[in-house]
mmCIF file of the C-alpha atoms, coordinates in Angstrom:
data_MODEL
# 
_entry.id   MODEL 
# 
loop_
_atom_site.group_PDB 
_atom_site.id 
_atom_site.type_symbol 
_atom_site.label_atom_id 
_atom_site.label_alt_id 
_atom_site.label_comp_id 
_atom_site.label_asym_id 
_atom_site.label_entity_id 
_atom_site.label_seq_id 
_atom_site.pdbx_PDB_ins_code 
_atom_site.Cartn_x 
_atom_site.Cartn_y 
_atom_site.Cartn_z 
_atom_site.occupancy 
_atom_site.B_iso_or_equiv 
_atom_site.pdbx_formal_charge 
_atom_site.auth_seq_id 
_atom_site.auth_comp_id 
_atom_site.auth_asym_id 
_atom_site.auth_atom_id 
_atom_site.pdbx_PDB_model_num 
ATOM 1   C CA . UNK A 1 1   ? 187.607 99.191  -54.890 1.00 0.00 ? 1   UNK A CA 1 
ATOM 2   C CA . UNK A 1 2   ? 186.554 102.764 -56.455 1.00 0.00 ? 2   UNK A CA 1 
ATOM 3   C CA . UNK A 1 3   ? 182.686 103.446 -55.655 1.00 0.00 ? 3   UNK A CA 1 
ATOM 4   C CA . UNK A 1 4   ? 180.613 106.235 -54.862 1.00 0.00 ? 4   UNK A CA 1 
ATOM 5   C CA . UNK A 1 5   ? 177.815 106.513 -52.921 1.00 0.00 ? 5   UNK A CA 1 
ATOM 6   C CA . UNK A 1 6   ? 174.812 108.356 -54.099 1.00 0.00 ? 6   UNK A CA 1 
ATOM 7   C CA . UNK A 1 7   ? 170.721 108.664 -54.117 1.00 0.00 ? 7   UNK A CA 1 
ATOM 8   C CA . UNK A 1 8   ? 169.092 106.012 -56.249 1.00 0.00 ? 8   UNK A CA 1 
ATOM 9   C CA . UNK A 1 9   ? 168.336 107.457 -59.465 1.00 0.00 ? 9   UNK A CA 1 
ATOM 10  C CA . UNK A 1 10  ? 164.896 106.163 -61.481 1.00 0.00 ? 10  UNK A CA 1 
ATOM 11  C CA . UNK A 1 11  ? 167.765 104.580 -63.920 1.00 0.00 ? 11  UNK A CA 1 
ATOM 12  C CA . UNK A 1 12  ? 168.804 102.245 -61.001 1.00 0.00 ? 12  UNK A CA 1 
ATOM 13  C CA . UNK A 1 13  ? 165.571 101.032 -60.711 1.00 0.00 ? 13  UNK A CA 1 
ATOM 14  C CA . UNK A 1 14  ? 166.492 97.917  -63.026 1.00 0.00 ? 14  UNK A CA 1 
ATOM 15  C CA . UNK A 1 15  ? 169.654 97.189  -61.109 1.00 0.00 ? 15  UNK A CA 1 
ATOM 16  C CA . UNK A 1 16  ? 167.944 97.607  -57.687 1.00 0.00 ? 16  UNK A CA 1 
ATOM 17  C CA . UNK A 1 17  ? 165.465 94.850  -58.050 1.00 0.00 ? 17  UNK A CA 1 
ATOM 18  C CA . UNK A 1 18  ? 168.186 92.594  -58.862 1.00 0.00 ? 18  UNK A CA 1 
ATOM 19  C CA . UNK A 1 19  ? 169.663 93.275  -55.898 1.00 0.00 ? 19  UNK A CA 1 
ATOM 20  C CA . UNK A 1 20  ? 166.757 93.100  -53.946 1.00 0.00 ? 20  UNK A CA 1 
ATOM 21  C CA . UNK A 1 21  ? 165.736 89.588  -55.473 1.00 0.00 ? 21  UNK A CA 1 
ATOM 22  C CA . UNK A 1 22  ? 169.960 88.375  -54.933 1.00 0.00 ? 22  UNK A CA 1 
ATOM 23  C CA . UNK A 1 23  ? 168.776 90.037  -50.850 1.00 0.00 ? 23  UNK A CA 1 
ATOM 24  C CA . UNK A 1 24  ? 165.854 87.623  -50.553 1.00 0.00 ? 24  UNK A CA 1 
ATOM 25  C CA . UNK A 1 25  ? 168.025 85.093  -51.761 1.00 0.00 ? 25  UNK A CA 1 
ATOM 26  C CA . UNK A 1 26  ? 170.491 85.643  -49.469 1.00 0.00 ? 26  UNK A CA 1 
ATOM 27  C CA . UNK A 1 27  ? 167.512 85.981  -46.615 1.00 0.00 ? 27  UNK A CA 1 
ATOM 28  C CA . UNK A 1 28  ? 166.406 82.425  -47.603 1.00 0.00 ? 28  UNK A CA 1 
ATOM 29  C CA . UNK A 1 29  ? 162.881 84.420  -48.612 1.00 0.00 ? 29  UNK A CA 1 
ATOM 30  C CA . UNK A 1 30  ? 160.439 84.534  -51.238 1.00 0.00 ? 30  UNK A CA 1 
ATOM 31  C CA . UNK A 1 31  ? 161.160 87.737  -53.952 1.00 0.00 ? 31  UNK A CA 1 
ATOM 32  C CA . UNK A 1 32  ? 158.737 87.909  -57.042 1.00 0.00 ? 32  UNK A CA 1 
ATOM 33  C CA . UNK A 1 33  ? 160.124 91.166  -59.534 1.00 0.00 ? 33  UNK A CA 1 
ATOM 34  C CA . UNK A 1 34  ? 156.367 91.543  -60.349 1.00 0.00 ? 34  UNK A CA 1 
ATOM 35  C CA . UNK A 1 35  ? 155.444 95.284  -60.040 1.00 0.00 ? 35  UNK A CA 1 
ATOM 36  C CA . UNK A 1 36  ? 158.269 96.234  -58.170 1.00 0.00 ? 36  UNK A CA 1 
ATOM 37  C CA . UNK A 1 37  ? 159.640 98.578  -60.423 1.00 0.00 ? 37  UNK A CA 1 
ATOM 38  C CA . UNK A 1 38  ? 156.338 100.415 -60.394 1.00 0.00 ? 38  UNK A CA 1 
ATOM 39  C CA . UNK A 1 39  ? 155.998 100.136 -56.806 1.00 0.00 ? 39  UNK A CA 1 
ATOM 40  C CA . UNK A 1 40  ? 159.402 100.960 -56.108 1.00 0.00 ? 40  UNK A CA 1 
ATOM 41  C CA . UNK A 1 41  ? 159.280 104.147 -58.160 1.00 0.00 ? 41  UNK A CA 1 
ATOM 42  C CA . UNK A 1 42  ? 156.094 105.526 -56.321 1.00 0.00 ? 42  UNK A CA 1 
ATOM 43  C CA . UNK A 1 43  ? 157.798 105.028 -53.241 1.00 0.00 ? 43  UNK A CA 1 
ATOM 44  C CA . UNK A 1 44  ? 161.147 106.636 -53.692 1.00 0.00 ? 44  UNK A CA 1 
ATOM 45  C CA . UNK A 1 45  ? 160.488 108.752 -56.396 1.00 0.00 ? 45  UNK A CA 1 
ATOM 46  C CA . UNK A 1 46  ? 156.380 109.832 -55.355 1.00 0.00 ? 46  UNK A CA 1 
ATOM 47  C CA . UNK A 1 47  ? 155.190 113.473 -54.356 1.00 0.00 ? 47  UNK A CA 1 
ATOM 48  C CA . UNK A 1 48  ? 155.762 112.800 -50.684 1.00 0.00 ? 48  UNK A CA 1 
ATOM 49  C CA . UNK A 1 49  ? 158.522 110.062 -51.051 1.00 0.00 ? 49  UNK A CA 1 
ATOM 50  C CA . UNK A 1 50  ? 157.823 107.298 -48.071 1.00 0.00 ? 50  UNK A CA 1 
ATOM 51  C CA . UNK A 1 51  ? 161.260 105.140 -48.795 1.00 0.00 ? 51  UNK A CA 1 
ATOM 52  C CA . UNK A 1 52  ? 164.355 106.737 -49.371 1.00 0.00 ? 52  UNK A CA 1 
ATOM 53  C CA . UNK A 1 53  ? 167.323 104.555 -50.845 1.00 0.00 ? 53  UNK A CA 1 
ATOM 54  C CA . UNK A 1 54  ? 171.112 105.327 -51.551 1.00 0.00 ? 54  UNK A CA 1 
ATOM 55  C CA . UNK A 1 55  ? 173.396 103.489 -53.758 1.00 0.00 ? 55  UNK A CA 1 
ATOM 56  C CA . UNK A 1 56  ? 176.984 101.821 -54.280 1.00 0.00 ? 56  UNK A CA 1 
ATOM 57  C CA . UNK A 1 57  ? 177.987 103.122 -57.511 1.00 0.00 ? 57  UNK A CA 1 
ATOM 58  C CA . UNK A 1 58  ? 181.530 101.240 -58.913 1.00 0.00 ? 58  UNK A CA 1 
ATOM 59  C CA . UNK A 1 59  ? 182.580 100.799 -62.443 1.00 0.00 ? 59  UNK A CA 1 
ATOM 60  C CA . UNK A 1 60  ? 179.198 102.029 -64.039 1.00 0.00 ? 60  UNK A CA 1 
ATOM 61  C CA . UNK A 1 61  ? 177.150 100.017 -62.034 1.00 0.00 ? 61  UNK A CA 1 
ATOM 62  C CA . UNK A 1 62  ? 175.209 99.446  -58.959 1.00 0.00 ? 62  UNK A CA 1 
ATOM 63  C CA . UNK A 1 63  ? 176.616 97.258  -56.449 1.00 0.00 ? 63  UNK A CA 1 
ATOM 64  C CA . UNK A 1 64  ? 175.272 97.183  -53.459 1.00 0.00 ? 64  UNK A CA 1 
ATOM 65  C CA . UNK A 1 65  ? 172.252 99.754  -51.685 1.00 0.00 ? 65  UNK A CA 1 
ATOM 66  C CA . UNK A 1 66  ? 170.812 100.649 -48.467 1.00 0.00 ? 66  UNK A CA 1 
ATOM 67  C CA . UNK A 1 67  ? 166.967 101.639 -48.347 1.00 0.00 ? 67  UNK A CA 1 
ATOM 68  C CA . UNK A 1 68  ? 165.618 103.538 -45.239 1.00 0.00 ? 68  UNK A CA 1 
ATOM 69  C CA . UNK A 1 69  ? 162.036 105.307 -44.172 1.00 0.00 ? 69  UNK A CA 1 
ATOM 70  C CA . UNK A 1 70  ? 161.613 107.499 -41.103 1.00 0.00 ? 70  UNK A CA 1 
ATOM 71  C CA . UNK A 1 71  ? 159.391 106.118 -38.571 1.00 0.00 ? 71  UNK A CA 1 
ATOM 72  C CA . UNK A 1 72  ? 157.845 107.283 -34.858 1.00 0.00 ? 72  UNK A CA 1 
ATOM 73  C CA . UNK A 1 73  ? 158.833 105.050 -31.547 1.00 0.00 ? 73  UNK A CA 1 
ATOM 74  C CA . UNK A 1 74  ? 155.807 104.761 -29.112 1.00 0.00 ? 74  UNK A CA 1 
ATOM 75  C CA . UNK A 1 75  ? 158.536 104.210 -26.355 1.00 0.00 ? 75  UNK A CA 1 
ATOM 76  C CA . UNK A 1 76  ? 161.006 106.857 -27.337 1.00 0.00 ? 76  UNK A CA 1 
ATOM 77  C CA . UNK A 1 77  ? 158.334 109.043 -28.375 1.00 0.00 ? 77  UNK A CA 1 
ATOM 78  C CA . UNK A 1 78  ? 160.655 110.746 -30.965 1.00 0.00 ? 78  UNK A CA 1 
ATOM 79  C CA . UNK A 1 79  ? 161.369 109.905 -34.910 1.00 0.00 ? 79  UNK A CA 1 
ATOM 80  C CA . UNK A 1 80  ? 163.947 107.640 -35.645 1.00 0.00 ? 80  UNK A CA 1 
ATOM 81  C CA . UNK A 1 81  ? 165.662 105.965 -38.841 1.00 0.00 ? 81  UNK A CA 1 
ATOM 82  C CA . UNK A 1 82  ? 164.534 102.629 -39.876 1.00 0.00 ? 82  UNK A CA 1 
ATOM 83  C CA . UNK A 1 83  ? 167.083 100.660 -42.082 1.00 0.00 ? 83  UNK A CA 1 
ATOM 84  C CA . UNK A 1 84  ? 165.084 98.824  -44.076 1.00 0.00 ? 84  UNK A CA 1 
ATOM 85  C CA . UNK A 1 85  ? 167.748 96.732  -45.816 1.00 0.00 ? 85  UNK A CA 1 
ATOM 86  C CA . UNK A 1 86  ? 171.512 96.982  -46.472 1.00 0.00 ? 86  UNK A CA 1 
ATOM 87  C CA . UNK A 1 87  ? 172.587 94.544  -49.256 1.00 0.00 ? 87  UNK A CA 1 
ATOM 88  C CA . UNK A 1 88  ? 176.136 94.352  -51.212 1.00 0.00 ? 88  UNK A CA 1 
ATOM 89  C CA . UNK A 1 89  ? 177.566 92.425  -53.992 1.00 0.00 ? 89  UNK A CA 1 
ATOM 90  C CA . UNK A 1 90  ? 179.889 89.717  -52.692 1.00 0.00 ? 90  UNK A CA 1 
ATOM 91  C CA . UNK A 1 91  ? 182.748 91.702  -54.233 1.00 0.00 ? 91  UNK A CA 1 
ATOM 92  C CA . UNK A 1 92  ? 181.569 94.556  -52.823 1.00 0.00 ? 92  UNK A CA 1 
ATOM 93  C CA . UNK A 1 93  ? 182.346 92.964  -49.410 1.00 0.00 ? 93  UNK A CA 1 
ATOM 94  C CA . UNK A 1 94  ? 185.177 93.296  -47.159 1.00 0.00 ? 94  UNK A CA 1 
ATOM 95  C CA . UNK A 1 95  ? 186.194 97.136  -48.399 1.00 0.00 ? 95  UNK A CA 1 
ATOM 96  C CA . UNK A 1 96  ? 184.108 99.018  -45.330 1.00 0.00 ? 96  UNK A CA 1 
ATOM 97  C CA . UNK A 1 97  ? 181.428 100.074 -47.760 1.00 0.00 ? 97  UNK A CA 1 
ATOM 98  C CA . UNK A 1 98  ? 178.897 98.550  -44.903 1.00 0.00 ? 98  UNK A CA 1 
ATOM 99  C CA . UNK A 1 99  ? 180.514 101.240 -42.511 1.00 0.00 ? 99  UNK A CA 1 
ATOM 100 C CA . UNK A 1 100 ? 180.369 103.894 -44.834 1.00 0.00 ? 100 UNK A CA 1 
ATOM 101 C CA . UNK A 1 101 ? 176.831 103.148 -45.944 1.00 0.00 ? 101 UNK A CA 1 
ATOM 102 C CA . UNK A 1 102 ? 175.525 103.443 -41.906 1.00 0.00 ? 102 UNK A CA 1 
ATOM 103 C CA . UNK A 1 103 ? 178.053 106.710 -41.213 1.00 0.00 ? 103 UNK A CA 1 
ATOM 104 C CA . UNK A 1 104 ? 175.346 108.393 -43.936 1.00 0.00 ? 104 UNK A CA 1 
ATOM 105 C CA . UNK A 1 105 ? 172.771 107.157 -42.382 1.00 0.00 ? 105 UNK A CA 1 
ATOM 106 C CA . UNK A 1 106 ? 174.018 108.105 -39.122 1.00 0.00 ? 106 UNK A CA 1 
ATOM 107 C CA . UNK A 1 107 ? 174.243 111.817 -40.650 1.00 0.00 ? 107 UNK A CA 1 
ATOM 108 C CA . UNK A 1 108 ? 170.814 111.100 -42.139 1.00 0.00 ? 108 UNK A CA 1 
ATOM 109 C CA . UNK A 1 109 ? 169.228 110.490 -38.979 1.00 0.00 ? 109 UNK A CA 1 
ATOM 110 C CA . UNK A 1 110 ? 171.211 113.307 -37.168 1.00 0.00 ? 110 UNK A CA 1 
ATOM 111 C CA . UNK A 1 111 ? 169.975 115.633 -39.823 1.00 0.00 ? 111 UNK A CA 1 
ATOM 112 C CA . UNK A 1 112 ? 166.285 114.601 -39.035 1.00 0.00 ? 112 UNK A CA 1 
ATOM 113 C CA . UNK A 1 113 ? 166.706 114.710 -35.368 1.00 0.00 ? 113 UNK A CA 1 
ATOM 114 C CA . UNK A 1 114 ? 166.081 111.000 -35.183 1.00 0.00 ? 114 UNK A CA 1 
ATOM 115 C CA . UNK A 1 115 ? 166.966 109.417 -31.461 1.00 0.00 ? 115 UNK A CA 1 
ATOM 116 C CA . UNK A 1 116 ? 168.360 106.199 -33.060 1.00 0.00 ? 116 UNK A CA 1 
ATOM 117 C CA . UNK A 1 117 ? 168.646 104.258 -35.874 1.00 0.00 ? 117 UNK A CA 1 
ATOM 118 C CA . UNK A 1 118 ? 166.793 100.399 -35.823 1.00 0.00 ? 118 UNK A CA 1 
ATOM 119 C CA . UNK A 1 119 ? 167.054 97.264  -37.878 1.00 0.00 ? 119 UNK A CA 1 
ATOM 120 C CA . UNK A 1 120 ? 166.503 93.208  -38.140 1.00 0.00 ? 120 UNK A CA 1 
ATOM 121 C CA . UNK A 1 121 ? 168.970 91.074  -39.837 1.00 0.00 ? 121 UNK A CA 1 
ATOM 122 C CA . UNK A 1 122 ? 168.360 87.155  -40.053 1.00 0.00 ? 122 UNK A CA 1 
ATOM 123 C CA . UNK A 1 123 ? 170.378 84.886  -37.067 1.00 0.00 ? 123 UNK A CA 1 
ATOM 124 C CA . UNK A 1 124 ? 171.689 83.060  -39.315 1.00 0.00 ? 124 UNK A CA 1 
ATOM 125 C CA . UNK A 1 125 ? 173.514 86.060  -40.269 1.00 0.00 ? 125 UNK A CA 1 
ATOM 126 C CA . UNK A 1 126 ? 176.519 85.567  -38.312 1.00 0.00 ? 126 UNK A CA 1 
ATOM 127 C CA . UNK A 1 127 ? 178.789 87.915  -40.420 1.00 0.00 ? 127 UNK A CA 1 
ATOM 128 C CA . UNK A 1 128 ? 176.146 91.033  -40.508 1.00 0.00 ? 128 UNK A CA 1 
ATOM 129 C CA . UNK A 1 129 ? 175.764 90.679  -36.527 1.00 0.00 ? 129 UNK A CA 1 
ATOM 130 C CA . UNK A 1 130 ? 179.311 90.654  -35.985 1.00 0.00 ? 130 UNK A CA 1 
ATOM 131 C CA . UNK A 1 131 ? 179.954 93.750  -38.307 1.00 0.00 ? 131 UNK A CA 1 
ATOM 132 C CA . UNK A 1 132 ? 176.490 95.194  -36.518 1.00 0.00 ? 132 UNK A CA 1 
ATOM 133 C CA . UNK A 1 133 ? 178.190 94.155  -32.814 1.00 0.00 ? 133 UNK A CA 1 
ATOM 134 C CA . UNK A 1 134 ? 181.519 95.817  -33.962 1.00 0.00 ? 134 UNK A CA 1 
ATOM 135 C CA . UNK A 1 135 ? 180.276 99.339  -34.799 1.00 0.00 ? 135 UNK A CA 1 
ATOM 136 C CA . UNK A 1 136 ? 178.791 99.847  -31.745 1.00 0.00 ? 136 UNK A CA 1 
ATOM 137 C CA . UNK A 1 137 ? 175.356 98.127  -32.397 1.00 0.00 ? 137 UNK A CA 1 
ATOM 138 C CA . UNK A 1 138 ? 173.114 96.215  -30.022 1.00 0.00 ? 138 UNK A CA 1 
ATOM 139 C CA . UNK A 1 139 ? 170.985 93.278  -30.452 1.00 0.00 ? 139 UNK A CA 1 
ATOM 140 C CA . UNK A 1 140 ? 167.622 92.528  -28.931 1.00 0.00 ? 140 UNK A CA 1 
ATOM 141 C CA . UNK A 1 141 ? 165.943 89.202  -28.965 1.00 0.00 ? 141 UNK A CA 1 
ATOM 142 C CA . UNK A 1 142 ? 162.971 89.350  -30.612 1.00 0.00 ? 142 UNK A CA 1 
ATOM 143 C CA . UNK A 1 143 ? 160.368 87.091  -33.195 1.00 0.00 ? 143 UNK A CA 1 
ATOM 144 C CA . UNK A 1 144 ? 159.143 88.920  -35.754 1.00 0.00 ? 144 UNK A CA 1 
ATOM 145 C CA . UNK A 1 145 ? 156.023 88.331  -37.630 1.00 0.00 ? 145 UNK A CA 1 
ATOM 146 C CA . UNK A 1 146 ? 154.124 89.106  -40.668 1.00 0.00 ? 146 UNK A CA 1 
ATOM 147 C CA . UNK A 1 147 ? 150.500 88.927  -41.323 1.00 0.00 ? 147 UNK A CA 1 
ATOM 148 C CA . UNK A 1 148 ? 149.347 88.555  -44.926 1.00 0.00 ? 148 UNK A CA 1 
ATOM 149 C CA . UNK A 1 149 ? 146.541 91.035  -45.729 1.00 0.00 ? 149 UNK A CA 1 
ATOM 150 C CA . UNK A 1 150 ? 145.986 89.075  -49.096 1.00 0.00 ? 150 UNK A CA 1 
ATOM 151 C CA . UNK A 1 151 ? 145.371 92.478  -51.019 1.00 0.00 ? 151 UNK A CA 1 
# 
């Protein structure tokens, strides 16, 4: 498969939130499109940007993305990368694009003298894990929760 691999663009905005609804699918979660695109376009796009995103180009379109922000560990008590999500197209699958996708990041990180780079996937997620376990990766048990603000 022919791809490239480049910063989301405001014209990938459409394209993204597709992906990011086919993601929540996928994560057995609740997506709503509703003021994404706005959001979304703040975020990456904003003064002082506070998500960063990159994109799998192929055949005019976007297939698959990864979006990241930089964050500060308490523990470490350095910056470090946080990999927000990493989504591809089924037939996007199986080519190494996942690898190639966290080698930038790696460089990303490196760049910005980040200690390490975290993540969560879903335990159902037996295919993700065992890409995640066979680059080097490792797993902590923990719950995560969310607490609605209601805004």
């Amino acid at each position: 498969m022919e791809y490239l691999i480049r910063n989301c663009e405001i014209t990938d905005l459409p394209k993204l939130i597709i992906l990011l609804e086919k993601h929540a699918q996928f994560e057995k979660a609740e997506f709503s499109p509703e003021g994404k695109e706005e959001g979304l376009k703040k975020a990456l796009f904003g003064k002082n940007p506070k998500l960063y995103c990159l994109v799998v180009a192929a055949k005019e379109t976007v297939v698959g993305y990864t979006s990241y922000t930089f964050d500060f560990s308490t523990w470490d008590a350095a910056h470090f990368l946080y990999m927000d999500c990493l989504f591809l197209e089924e037939e996007a699958r199986s080519f190494g694009i996942g690898e190639v996708l966290i080698n930038k990041l790696k460089e990303i990180g490196t760049k910005n003298n980040c200690v390490n780079i975290q993540w969560q996937t879903p335990q159902f997620n037996e295919r993700a894990i065992k890409f995640y376990n066979r680059i080097g990766a490792k797993g902590k048990d923990k719950v995560r929760f969310t607490l609605d603000l209601n805004l």
